[in-house]
C-alpha positions in Angstrom: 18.0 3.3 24.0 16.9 -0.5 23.5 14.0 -1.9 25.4 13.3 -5.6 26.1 10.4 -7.3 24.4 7.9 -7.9 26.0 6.8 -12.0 26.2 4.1 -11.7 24.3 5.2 -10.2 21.3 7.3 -11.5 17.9 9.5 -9.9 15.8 8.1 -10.1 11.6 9.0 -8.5 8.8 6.9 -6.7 6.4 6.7 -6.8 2.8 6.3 -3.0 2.0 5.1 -1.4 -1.5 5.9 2.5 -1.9 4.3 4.1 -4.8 5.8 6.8 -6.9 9.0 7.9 -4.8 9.8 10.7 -6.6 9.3 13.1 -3.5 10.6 11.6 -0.6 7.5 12.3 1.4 5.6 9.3 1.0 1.4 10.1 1.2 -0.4 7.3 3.3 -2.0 6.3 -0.2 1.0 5.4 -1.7 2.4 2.9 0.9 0.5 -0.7 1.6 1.5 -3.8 3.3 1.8 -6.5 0.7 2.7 -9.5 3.1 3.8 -10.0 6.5 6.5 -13.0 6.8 7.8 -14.5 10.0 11.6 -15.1 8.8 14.0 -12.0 7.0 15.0 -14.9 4.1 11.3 -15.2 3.1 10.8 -11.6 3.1 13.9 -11.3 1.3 13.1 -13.0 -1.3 9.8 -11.8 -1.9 10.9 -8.3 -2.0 13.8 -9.5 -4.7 10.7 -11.2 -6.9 8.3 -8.1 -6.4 11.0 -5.6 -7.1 12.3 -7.4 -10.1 8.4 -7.4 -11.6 7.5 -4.0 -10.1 6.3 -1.2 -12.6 8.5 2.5 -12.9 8.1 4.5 -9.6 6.8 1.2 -7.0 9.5 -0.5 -4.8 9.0 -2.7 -2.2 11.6 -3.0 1.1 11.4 -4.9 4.5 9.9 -3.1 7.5 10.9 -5.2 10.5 8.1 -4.9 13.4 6.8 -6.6 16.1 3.1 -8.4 16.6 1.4 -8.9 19.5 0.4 -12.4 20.5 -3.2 -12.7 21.9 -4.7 -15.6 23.0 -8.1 -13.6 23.0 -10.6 -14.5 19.7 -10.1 -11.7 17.1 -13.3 -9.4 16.4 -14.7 -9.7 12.7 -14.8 -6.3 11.5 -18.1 -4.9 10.2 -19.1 -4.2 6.7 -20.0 -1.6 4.7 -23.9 -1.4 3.9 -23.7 -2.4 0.2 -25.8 0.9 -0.8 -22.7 2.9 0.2 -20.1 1.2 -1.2 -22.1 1.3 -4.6 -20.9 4.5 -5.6 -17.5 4.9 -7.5 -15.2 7.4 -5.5 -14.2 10.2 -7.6 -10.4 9.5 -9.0 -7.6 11.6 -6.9 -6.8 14.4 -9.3 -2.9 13.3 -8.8 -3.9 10.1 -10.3 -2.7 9.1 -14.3 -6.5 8.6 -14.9 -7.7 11.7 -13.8 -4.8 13.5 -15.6 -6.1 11.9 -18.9 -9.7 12.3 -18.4 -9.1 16.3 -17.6 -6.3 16.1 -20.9 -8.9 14.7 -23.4 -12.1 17.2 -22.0 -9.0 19.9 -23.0 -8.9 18.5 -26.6 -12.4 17.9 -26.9 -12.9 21.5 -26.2 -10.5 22.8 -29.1 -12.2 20.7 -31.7 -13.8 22.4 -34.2 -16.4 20.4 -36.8 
């Protein structure tokens, strides 16, 4: 069932990037907006240029969606006190580098000298 747009809103297309599509369940971590274009030939081509440079197991497609037109100022977002965003996050343990760190502890324990 189609419904009418409402005034206020616009159609866009977004530039999406999926991340390792080996199991059709996507996790939020693995998808990310790249860019949001106003016309399907711009997003078009961007997807053909990102595609053609993107690395083994990342594509990027065209999400069409719709934005809401405000005329209301937009609300800066706060920021993080710089004290907690001065830690490093522990790597996900699906993640290549946390594969290799956890495969060279392995071989560092079978060493002998």
């Amino acid at each position: 069932m189609a419904t009418g747009q409402a005034p206020d809103q616009k159609d866009v297309y977004a530039v999406v990037r999926l991340d390792s599509h080996r199991n059709f369940t996507p996790r939020p971590e693995n998808v990310s907006v790249k860019k949001v274009v106003s016309s399907l030939a711009d997003a078009e081509l961007e997807v053909r240029y990102l595609n053609g440079l993107a690395p083994t197991g990342t594509i990027y497609f065209i999400q069409r969606t719709t934005v809401a037109l405000e005329s209301r100022p937009v609300q800066q977002v706060r920021r993080a006190p710089a004290a907690a965003s001065a830690s490093k996050p522990a790597p996900d343990p699906r993640s290549r580098r946390a594969r290799a760190d956890k495969k060279n502890k392995k071989k560092k324990k079978g060493r002998r000298k």
